[in-house]
N, C-alpha and C positions, 0 to 999 in steps of 0.2 A: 502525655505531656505533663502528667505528675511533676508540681512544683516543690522539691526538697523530701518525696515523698519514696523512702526506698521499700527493700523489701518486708516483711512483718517482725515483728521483734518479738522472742519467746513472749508464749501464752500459755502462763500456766494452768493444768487444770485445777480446778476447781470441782471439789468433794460434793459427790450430789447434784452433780450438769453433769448431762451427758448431752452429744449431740452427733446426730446423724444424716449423710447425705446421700443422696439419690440419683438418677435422671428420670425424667416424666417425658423430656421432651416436646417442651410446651411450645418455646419457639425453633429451636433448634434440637433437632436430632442429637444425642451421647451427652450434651450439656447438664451437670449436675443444676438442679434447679427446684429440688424437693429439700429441705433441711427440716428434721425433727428435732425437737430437743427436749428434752428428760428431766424434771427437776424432781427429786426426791419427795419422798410422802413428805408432808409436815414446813414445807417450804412457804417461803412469804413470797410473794407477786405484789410487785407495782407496777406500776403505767402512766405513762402519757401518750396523749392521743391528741391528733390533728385538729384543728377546731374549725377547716374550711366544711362548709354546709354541704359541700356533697361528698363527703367521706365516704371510702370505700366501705362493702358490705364486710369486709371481715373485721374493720376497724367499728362498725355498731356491735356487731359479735365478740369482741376482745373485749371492748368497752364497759359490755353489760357481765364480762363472767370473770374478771379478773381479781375480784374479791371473793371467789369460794370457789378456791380451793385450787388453784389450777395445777396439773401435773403435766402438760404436754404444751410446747408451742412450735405449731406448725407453718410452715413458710413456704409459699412458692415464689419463683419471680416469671417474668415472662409476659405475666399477666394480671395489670390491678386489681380485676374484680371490684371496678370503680365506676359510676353510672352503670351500671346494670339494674337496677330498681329491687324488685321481689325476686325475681330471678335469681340474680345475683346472690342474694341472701340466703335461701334457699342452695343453692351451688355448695355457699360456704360451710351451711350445715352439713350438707352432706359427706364433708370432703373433712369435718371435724366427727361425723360418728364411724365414717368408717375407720377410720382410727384409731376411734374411743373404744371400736368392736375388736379390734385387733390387740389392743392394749389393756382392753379387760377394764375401763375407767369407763365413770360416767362422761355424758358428751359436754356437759357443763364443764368438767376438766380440761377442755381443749381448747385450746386459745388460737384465731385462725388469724395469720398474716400474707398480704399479696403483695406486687409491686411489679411495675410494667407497665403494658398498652394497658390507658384507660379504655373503657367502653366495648370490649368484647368480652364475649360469653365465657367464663373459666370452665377450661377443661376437665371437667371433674372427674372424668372415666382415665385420663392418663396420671391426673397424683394421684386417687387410691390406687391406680395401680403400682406406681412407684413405694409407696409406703410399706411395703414388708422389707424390701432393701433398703430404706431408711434404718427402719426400728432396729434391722439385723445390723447396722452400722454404728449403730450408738457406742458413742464412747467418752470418757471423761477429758483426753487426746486430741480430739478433732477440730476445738476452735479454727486452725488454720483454715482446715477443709471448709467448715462454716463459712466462716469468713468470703471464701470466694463463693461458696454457692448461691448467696444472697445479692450476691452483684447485679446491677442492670448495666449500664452505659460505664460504670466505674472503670478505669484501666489496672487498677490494684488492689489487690482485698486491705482491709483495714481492721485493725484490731490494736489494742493495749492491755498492760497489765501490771499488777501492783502487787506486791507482799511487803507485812509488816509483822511485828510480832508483838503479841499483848500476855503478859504474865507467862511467861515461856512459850506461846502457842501459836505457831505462823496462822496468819490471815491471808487469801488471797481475794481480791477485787480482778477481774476477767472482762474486756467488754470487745465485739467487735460492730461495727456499722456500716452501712450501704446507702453512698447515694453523690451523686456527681450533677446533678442538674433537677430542675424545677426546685431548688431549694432557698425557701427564707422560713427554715426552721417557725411556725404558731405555736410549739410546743417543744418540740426534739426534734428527731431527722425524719429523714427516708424511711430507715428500721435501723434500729440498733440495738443490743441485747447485753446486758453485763450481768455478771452473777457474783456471788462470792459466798464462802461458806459460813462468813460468822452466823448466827442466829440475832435476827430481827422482827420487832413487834410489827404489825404491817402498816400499824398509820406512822411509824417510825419509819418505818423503808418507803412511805411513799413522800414524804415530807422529804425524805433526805434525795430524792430522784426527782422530784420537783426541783426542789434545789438547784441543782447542779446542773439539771436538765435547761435550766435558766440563765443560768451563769457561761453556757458552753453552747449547746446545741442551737439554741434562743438567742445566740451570739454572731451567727452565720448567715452567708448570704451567696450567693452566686450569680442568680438570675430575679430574685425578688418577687419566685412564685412558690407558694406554701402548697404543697403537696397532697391528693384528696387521700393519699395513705401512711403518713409519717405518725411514728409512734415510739416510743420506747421505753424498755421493759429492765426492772430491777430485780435480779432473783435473789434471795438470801436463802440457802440451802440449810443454816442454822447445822449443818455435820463440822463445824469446830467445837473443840471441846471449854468452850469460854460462855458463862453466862450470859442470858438475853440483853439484847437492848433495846430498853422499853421507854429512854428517854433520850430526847436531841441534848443530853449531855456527859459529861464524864467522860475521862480517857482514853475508853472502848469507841466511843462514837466520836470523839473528835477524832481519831485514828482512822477510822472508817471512813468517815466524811472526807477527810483528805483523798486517802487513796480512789474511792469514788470520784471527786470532784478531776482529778487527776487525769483517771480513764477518762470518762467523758471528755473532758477538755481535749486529751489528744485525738482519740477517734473525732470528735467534734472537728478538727482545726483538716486530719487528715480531708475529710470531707472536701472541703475548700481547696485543700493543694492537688486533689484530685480533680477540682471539676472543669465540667467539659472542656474543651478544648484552652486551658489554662493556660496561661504561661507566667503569670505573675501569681505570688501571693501577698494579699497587700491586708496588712495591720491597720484601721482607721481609729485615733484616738480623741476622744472629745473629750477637754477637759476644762475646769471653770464654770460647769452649769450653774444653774438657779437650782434646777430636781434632774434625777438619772434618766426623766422622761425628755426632756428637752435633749439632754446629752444624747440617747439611744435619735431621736427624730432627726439631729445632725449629722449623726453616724451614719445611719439608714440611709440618706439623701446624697448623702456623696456615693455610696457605697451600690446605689442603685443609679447613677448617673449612666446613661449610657454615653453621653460624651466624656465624662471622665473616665470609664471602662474602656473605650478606646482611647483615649487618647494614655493608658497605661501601658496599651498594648503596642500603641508605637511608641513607646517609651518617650512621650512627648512633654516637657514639663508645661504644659498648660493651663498655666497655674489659676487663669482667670476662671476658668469652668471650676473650679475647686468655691470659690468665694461667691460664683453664683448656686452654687447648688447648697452653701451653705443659707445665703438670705432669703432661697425660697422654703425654707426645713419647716416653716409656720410657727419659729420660735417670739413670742410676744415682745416685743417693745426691746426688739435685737438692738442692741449699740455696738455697728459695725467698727465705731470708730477703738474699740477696745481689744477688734481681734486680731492675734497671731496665727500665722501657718506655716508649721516648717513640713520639708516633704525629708523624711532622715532626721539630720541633723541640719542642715540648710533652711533658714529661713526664711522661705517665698516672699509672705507679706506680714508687713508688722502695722498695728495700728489702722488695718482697714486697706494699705496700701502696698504699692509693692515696696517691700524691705531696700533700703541706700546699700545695704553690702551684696543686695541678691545680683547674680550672672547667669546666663542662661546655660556657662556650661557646666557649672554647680548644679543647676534641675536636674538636664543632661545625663550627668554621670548616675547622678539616685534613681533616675527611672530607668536606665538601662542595668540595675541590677535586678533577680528574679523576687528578692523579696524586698519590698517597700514598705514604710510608715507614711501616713498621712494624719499628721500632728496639727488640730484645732485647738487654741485656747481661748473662750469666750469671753474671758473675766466678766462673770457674771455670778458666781459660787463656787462652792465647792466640791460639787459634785462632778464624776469621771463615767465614762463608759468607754468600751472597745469590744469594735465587731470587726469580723474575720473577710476579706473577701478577693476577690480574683479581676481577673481582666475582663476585656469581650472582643475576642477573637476571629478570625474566619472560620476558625474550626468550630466554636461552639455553634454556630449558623449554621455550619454541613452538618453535623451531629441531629440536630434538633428537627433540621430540614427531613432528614433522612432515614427519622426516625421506626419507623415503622413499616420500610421498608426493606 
């Protein structure tokens, strides 16, 4: 049910990724569901990582080795590797040295990623065994194939890409991500992996993946459950030939930042027109705050409504659940009497009430298109946010129902 979301759009490689896919056959039989990826001796690694308290065991493992040195990041889907305990933990190591034995790297080099059924046991005997047809698949090539292999519940693999060129010497920025449900982004997604070749300092690659990872990822929302495995990973493979950037400034790195900020944002949004059983993609803007925090607590509130989630999905302009779920946001010493709502360009209610020019088959025709705005103005400052988010469906009910079986 992909909302405006087609097929992948060139993915350039990127100088020093490589990446490789597999089958293990975790949940399904011939299913690619192993993906390795390759980043060059001398590369920079960032990360964001999930901040829910029972984070999966490969997401404590990323977490503690992503600053030395990492040459490998390893992926399964199928299976979280999430509430397992010591177990778990233990699995993951194992499933990172054998690997690290095949690849000739320390185990500290290996970076482990899951995603799937939380709370079984990961298969560790079928990805090492997958993992020589990984490695033998590596290529600079394969984002596509990436791309799907990382999938769970998604119907479309997702990927973006950027080239720009600094002092005659193309840059490429590469990202692709995974994930269609349990998503309100604490940090980034589901998984999501961009790389690109310029050379960067690594508290400069993580500050710039922070960043953006905040502006986009941190942006979304589907069902308004953050994930015990979302993470996401900034490579800079430093094989262009343009000196380092060792500062959040200059031409080099505003160049960079864009095109990063870019990737993200589109993989980020793909998410959302992806998820589960979607059928809308709807833009929520809040603008006129006091601070971005009040703004984002508005945003969230409508955006996690599940009476305005359906009622998006019967394309029903009911506009009142819009105005209630803004007065319950917990925004302080709110003066409804100052706010606008337009749904499009249709102004629902002005001043707290419903607008003298609004009709109901003005609402009507804007909820019956696939993509919708949902335009709040508080006049209360001047601060704006906008989060990304969907409908709620019958389908995403039988999805989530039917999960696991």
């Amino acid at each position: 049910m992909a909302v405006g979301l087609g097929p992948l759009p060139t993915l350039h490689p990127v100088a020093g990724f490589e990446l490789g896919i597999a089958s293990a056959g975790i949940k399904r039989e011939g299913r690619k569901d192993v993906v390795v990826m390759r980043c060059a001796e001398g590369s920079s690694v960032a990360g964001v990582f999930t901040l829910n308290a029972f984070c999966a065991a490969p997401v404590i493992l990323a977490r503690q080795r992503v600053k030395g040195g990492s040459r490998y990041l390893l992926t399964n889907t199928g299976n979280a590797n999430a509430g397992t305990g010591e177990p778990g933990l233990l699995a993951a190591r194992q499933t990172c040295a054998a690997l690290a034995q095949l690849a000739g790297v320390d185990e500290q080099a290996i970076l482990p990623f899951s995603t799937g059924v939380i709370g079984e046991p990961l298969p560790v005997e079928k990805i090492i065994a997958a993992l020589p047809a990984a490695l033998a698949d590596l290529s600079e090539q394969h984002w596509a194939e990436a791309a799907t292999g990382i999938m769970t519940t998604d119907t479309l693999p997702k990927g973006a890409s950027r080239q720009f060129v600094q002092d005659g010497v193309t840059i490429t920025v590469t990202g692709i991500s995974k994930g269609a449900g349990m998503i309100r982004p604490n940090m980034a997604t589901m998984l999501g992996y961009i790389a690109t070749d310029a050379k960067v300092a690594p508290a400069v690659l993580q500050d710039l993946l922070s960043d953006a990872a905040n502006k986009s990822f941190n942006r979304i929302t589907i069902d308004g459950d953050t994930s015990t495995n979302d993470c996401c990973m900034l490579i800079a493979t430093g094989q262009a030939n343009l000196p380092e950037v060792t500062e959040t400034r200059g031409p080099l790195f505003a160049a960079l930042k864009q095109a990063v900020f870019e990737v993200c944002m589109d993989v980020a949004q793909a998410i959302v027109r992806d998820g589960e059983g979607a059928t809308k993609f709807v833009t929520v803007i809040v603008n006129g705050g006091g601070t971005h925090q009040e703004c984002l607590d508005v945003g969230y509130t409508v955006a996690h409504s599940p009476l305005i989630k359906t009622a998006l999905f019967a394309s029903d302009p009911n506009w009142g659940r819009i105005l209630a779920a803004v007065g319950r946001a917990g925004v302080d010493q709110l003066d409804v009497a100052k706010i606008d709502v337009f749904i499009g360009e249709v102004c629902i209610a002005s001043h707290g009430a419903r607008a003298a020019s609004y009709t109901e088959e003005q609402g009507a025709a804007v909820m019956a298109e696939a993509e919708i705005s949902i335009r709040i103005e508080l006049g209360r400052g001047t601060c704006s946010e906008t989060i990304w988010t969907t409908d709620l469906s019958h389908e995403y009910v039988r999805i989530n129902a039917e999960y696991r079986s």
